[in-house]
C-alpha positions in Angstrom: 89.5 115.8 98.3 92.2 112.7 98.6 93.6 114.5 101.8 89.6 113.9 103.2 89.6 110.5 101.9 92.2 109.1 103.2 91.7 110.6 106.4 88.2 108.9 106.6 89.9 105.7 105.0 92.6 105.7 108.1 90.0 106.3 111.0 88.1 103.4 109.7 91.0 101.2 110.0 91.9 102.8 113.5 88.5 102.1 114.8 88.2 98.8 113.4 91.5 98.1 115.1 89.9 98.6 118.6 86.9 97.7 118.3 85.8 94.0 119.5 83.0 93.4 117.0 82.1 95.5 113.7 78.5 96.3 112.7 77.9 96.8 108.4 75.0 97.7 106.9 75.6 97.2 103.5 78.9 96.5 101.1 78.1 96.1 97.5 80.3 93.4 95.4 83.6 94.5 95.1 83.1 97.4 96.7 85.5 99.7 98.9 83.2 98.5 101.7 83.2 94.6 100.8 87.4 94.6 101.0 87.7 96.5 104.1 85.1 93.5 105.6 87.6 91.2 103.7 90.3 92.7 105.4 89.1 92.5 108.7 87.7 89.2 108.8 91.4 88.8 107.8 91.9 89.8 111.0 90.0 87.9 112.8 87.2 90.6 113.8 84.4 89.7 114.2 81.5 91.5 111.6 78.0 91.3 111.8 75.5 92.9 109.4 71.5 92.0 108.7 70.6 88.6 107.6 68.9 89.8 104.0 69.1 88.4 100.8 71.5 91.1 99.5 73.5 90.6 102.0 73.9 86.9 101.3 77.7 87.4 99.8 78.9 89.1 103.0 77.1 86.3 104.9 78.9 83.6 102.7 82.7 85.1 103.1 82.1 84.7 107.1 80.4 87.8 108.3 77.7 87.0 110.8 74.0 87.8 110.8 71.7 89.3 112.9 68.3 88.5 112.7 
């Protein structure tokens, strides 16, 4: 199981790394999710997700929204 998770884990990053622009649903609080987004933005990718009220905290820490 931790083999298959950090393969997944490592072909997220390798994507991430070529891609231009980044699409996320959804990233709870403090999830896995929300500090791979943290990460990235780190990077300076540039993250879009759907402008919603739950997604207001993604929205706040610089992720962009599409309406």
């Amino acid at each position: 199981m931790n083999v298959i998770r950090i393969y997944k884990n490592n072909s997220n990053y390798l994507v991430a790394a070529l891609a231009d622009s980044i699409f996320i649903r959804y990233a709870g609080p403090n999830s896995r999710t929300d500090r791979f987004c943290k990460e990235l933005l780190a990077w300076n990718k540039t993250i879009y997700t759907f402008l919603n009220e739950a997604r207001k905290d993604l929205i706040a820490s610089g992720i962009k929204s599409l309406e």
